[in-house]
Backbone bond lengths (Angstrom), bond angles and torsions (degrees), N, CA, C in turn:
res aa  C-N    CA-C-N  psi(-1)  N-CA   C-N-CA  omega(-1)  CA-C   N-CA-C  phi
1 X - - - 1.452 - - 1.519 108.69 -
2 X 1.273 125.91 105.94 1.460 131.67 148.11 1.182 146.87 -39.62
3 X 1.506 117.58 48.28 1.225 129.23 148.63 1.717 119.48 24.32
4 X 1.434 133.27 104.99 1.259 119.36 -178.95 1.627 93.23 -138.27
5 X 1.487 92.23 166.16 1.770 106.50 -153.78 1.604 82.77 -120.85
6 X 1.534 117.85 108.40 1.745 117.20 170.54 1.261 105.12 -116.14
7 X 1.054 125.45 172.45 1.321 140.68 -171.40 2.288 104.24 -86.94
8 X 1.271 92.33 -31.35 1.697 94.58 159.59 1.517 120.98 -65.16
9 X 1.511 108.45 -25.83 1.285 112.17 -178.05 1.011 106.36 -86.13
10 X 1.584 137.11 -24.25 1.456 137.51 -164.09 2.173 85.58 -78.34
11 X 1.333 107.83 -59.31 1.083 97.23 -163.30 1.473 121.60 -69.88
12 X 1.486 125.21 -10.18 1.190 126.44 171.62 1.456 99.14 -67.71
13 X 1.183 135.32 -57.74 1.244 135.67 -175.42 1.489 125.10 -43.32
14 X 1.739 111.43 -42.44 1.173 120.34 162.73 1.451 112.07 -64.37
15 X 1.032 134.34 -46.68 1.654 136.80 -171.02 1.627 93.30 -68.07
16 X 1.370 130.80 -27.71 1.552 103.59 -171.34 1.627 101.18 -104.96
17 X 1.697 105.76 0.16 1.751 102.86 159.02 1.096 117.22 -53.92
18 X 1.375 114.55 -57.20 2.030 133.34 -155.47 1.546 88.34 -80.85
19 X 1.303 134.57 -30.77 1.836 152.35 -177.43 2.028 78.89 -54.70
20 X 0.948 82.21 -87.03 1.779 92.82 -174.51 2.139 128.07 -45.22
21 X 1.647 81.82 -47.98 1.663 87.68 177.88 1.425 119.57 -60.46
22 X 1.935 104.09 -29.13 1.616 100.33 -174.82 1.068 98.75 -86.83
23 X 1.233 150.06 -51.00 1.643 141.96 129.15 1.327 124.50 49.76
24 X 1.591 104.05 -73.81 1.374 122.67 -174.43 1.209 98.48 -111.74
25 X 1.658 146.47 -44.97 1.083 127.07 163.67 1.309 147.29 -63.82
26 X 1.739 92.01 -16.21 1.788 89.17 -148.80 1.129 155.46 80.99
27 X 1.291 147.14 140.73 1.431 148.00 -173.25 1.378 122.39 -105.39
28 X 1.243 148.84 156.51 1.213 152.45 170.06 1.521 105.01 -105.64
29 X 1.563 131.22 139.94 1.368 95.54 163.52 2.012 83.98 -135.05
30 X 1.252 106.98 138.51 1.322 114.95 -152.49 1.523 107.07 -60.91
31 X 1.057 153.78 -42.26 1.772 158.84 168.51 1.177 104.72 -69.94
32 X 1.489 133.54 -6.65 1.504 107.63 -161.15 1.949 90.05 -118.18
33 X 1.104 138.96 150.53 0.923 145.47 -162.51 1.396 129.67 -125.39
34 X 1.522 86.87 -45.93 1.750 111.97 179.12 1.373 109.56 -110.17
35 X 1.008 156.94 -11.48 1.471 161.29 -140.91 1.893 96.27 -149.69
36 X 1.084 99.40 110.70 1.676 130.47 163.01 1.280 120.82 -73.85
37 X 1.332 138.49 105.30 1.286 122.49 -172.43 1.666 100.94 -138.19
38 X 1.147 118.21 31.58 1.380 125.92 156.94 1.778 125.74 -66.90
39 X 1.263 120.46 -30.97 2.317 121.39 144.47 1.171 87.01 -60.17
40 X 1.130 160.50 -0.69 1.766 115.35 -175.82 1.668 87.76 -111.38
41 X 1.788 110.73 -36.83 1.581 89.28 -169.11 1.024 101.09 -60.27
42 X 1.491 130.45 -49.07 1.284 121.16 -165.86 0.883 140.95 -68.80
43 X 1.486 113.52 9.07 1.734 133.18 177.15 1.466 89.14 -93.52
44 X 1.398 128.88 -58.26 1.738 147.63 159.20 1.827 97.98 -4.40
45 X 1.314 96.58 -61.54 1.646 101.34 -161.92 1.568 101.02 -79.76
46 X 1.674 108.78 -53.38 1.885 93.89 179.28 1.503 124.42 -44.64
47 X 1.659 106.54 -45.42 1.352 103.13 -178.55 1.744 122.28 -64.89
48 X 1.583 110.20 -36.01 1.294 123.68 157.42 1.753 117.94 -33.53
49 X 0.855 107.09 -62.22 1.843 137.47 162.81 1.578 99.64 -42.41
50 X 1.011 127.02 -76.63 1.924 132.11 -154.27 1.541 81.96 -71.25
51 X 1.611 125.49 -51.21 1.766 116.14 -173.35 1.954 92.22 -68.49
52 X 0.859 157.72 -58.25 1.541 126.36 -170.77 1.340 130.14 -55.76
53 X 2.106 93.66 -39.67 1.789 92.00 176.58 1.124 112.38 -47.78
54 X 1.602 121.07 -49.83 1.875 142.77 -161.15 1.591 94.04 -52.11
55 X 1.529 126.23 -51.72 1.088 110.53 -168.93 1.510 112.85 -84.08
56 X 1.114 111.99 -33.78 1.340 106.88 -175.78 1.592 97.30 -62.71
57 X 1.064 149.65 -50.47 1.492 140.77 -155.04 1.925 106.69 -71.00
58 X 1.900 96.50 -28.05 1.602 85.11 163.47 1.416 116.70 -68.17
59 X 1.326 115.68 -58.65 1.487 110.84 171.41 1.265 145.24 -27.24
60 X 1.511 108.47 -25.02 1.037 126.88 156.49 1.327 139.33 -72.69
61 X 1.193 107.58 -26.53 1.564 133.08 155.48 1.857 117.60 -54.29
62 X 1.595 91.24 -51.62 1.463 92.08 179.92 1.391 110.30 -79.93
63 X 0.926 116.01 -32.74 1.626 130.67 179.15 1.473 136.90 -82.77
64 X 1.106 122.93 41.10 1.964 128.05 -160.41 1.422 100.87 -40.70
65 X 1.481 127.64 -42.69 1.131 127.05 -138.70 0.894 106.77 -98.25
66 X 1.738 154.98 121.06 1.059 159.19 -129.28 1.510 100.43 -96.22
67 X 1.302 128.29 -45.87 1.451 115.26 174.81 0.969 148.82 -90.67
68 X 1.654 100.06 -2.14 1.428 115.41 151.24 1.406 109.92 -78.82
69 X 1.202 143.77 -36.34 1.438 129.00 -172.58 1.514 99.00 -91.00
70 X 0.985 141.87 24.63 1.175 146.12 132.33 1.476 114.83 -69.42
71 X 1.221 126.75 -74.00 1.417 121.28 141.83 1.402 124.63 20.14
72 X 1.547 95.56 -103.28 1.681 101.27 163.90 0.873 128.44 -61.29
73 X 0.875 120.53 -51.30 1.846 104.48 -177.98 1.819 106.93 -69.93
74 X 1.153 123.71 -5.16 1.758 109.27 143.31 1.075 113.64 -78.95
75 X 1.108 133.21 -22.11 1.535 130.09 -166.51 1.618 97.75 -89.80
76 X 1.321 120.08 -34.95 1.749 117.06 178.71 1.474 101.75 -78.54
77 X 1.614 139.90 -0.22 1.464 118.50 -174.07 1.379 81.57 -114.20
78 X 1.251 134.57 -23.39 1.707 111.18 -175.12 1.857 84.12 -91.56
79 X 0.907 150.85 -51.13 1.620 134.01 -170.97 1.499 100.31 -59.54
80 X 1.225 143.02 -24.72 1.872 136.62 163.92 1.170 92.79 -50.33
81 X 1.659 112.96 -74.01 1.628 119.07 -143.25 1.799 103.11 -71.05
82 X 1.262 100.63 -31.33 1.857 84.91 171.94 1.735 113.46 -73.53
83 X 1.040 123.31 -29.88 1.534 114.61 142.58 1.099 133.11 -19.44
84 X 1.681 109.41 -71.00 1.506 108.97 -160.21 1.390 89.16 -94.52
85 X 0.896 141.06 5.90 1.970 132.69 156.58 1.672 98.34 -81.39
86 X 1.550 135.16 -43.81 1.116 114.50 -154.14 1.599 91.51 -94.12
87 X 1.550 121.17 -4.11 1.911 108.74 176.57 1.477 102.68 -103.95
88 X 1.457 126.63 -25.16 1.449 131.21 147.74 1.638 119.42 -15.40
């Protein structure tokens, strides 16, 4: 099996870092004082995580060719993030 390095994989990896870092560190969230909600982000980020691997592994399906699915899947993390800036 041929091992390939995508840009879905970079970011799944990051989402199950911050999955893990709040984990063991924890979160602050600045108004709230008494109420901990660092298990929920981090359930927030795994599930975030299992939905990128899922897509990226279709993409890969549609996509054999390594530099086109490079392609898209840059083109699907800047079409998310102009999303969550324009529902932000």
């Amino acid at each position: 099996m041929k091992v390939k390095i995508t840009p879905l994989n970079i970011a799944t990896a990051f989402l199950l870092f911050l999955a893990v870092y709040i984990g063991i560190y924890g979160i602050k969230i600045n108004n709230s004082k008494t109420l901990n909600f660092s298990g929920t982000i981090c359930a927030v980020f795994v599930l975030f995580a299992f939905v990128v691997f899922v897509i990226d592994m279709m993409l890969r399906n549609f996509f054999p060719d390594t530099k086109k699915l490079w392609i898209i899947e840059c083109c699907f993390i800047v079409l998310t993030a102009v999303i969550y800036l324009l529902v932000k």
